[in-house]
Backbone as a printed PyTorch tensor [residue, N CA C, xyz], in Angstrom:
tensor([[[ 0.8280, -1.2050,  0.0000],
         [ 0.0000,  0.0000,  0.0000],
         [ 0.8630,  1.2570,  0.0000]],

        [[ 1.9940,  1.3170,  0.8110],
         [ 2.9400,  2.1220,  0.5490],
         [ 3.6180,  2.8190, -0.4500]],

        [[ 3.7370,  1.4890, -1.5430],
         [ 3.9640,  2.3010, -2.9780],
         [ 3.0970,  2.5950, -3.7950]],

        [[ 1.9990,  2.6230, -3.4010],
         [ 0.7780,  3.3730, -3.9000],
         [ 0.1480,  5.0430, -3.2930]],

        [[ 0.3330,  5.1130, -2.3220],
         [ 0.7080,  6.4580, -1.4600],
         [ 1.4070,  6.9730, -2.0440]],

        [[ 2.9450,  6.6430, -1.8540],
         [ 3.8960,  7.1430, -2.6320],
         [ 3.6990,  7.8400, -4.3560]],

        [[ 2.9690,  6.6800, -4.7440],
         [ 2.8920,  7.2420, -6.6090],
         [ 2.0820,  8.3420, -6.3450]],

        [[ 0.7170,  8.2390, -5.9030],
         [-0.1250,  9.0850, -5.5710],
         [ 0.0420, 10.5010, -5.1620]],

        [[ 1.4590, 10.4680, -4.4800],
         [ 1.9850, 11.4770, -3.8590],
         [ 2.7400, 12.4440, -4.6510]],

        [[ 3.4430, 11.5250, -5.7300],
         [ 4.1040, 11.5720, -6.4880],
         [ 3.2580, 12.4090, -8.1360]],

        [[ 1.9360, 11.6740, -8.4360],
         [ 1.3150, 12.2190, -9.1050],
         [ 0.5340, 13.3560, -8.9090]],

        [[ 0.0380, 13.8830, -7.7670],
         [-0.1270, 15.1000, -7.2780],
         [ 0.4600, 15.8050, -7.2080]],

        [[ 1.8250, 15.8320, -6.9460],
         [ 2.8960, 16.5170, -7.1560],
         [ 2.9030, 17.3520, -5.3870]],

        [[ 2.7660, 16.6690, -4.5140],
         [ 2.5250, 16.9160, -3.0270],
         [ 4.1540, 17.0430, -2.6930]],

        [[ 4.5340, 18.1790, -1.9710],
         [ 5.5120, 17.8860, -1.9570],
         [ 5.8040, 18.0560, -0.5080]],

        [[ 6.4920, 17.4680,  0.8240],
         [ 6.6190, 17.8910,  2.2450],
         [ 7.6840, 18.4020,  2.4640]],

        [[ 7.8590, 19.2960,  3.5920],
         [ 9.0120, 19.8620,  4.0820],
         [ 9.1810, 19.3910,  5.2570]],

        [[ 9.9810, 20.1210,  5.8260],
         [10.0190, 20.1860,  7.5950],
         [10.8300, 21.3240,  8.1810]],

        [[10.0990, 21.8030,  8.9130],
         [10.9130, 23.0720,  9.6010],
         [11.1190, 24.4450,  8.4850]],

        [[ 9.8540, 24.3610,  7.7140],
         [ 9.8150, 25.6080,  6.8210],
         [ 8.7820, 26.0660,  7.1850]],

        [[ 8.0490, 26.3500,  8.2640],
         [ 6.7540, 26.9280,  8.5960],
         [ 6.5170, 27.9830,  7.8290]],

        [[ 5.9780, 28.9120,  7.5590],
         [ 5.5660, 30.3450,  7.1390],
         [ 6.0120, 31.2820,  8.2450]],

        [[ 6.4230, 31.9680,  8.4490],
         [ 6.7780, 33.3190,  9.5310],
         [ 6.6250, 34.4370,  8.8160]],

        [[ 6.6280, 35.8160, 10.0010],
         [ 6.3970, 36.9760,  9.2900],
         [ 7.5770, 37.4920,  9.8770]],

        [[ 7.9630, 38.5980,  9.1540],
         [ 9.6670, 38.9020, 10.0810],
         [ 8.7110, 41.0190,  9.9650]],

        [[ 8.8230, 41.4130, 11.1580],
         [ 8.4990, 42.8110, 10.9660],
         [ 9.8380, 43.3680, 10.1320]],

        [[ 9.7840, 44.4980,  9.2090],
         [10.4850, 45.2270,  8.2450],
         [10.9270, 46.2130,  9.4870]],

        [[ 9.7770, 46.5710, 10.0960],
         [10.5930, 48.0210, 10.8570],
         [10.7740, 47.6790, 12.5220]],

        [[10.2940, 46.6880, 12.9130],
         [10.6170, 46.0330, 14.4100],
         [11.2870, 44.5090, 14.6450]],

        [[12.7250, 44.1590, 13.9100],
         [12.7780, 42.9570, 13.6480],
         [13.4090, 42.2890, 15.0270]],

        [[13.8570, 43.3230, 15.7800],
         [14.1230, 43.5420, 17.3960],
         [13.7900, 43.1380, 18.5120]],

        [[12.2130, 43.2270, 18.8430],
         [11.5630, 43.2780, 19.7370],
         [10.8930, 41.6180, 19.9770]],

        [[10.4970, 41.6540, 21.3780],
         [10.1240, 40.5610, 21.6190],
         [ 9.1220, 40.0300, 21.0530]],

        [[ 8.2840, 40.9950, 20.3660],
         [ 6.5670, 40.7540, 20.3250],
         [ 6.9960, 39.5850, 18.4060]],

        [[ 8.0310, 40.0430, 17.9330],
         [ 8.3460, 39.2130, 16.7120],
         [ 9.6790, 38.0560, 17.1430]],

        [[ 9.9770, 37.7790, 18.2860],
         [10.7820, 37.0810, 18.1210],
         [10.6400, 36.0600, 19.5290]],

        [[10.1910, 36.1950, 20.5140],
         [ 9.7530, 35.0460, 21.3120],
         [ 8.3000, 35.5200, 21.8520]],

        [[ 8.0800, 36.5980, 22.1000],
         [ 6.5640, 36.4350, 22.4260],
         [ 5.7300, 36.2120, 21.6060]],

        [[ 4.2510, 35.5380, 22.3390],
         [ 2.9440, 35.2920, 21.5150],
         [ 2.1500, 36.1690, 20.8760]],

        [[ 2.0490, 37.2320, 21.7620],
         [ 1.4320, 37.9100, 21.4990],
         [ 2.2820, 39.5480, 21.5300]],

        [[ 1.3580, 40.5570, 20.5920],
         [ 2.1940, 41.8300, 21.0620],
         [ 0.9400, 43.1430, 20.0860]],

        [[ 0.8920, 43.8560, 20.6020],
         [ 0.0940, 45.2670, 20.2560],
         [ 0.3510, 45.3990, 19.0220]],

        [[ 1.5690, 45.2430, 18.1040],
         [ 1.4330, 45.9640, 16.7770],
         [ 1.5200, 44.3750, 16.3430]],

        [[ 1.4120, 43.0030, 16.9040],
         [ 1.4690, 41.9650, 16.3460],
         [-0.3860, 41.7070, 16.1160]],

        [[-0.8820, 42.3260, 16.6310],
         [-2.5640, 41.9260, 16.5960],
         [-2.7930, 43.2010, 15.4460]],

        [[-1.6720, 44.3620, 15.4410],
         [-2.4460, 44.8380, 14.5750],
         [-2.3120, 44.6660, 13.2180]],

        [[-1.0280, 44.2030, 12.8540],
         [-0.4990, 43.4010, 11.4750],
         [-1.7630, 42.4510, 11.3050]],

        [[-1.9440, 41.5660, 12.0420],
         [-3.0530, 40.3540, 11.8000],
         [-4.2240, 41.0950, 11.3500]],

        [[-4.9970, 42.1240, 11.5300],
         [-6.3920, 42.3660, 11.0830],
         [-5.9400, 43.6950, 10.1190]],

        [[-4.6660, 44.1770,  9.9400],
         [-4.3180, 44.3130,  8.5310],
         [-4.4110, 43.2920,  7.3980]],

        [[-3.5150, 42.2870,  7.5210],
         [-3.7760, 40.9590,  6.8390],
         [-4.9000, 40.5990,  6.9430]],

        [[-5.7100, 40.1880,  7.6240],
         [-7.2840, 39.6280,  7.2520],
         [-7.6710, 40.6000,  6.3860]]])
């Protein structure tokens, strides 16, 4: 069954990574905690409902 997954995978043209998530890097705050270990941050909520 495995090499049928595989073709399948193969014919979709699916391709996996690992450790390439998507990130956003701020242009003008690449510094601060709110982009680089915190969850959350004031101009990080406000980027998000820019983007939406």
């Amino acid at each position: 069954m495995t090499g049928a997954v595989d073709a399948r995978l193969r014919e979709d043209d699916v391709c996996l990574t690992m450790g390439g998530e998507p990130t956003f890097v701020s242009i003008d705050d690449m510094d601060s905690a709110e982009w680089n270990t915190e969850a959350l941050g004031a101009r990080k909520r406000e980027r998000t409902e820019v983007l939406l």
